[in-house]
C-alpha positions in Angstrom: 0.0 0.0 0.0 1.5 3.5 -0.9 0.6 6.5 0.7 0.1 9.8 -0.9 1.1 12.4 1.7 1.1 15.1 -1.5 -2.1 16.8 -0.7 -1.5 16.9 3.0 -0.8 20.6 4.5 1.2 21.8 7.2 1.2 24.7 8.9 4.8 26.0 10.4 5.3 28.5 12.7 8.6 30.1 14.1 8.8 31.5 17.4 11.2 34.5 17.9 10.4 35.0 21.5 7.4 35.7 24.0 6.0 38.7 25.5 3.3 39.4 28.2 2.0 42.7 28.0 -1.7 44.3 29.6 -4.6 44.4 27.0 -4.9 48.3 27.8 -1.3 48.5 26.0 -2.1 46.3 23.6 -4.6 48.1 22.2 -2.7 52.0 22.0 -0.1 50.1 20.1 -0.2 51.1 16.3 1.2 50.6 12.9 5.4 51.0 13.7 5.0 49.7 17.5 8.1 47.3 18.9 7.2 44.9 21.5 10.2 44.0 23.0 10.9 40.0 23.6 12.3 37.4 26.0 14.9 36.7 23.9 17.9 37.6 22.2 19.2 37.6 18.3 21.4 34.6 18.7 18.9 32.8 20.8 17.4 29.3 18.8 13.9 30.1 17.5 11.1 27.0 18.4 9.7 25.6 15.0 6.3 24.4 15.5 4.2 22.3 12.8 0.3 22.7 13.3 1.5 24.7 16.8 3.2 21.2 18.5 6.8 22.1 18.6 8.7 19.7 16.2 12.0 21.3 16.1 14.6 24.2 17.2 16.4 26.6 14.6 18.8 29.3 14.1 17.8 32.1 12.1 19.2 32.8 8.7 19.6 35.6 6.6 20.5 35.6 3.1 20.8 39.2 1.3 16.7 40.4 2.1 15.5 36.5 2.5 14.9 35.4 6.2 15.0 31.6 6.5 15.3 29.4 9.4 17.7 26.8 10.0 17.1 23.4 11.8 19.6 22.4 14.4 17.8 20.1 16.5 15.0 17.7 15.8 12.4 17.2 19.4 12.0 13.9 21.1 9.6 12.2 19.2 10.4 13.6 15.8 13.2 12.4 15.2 14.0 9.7 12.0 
């Protein structure tokens, strides 16, 4: 029996970093507004697929491209 996993879809996410901030912020926030992390720019991002988190990365940047790259597969997703 073959399986044809070409119609299935994935959603992927990357995770830069958290933030809690009160709704009553949330909301004056406009267009150009920086909320500020709980991370850092070398920190590994969490890669989720369908929001369970599958994978961590590093991110990438090539010329105005940003890509993520995997450096660790999760317990239970690995090959």
């Amino acid at each position: 029996m073959t399986t044809n996993l070409s119609n299935v879809k994935v959603e992927i996410s990357v995770v830069l970093g958290r933030s809690v901030i009160p709704m009553h912020q949330l909301l004056r926030m406009g267009r150009g507004a920086v909320i500020e992390l709980d991370s850092r720019q070398d920190d590994p991002v969490m890669i989720l697929a369908n929001d369970r988190p599958v994978a961590k990365g590093d991110i990438v940047i090539h010329g105005d491209r940003i890509g993520v790259s995997v450096t660790e597969l999760l317990k239970g997703y690995q090959e």
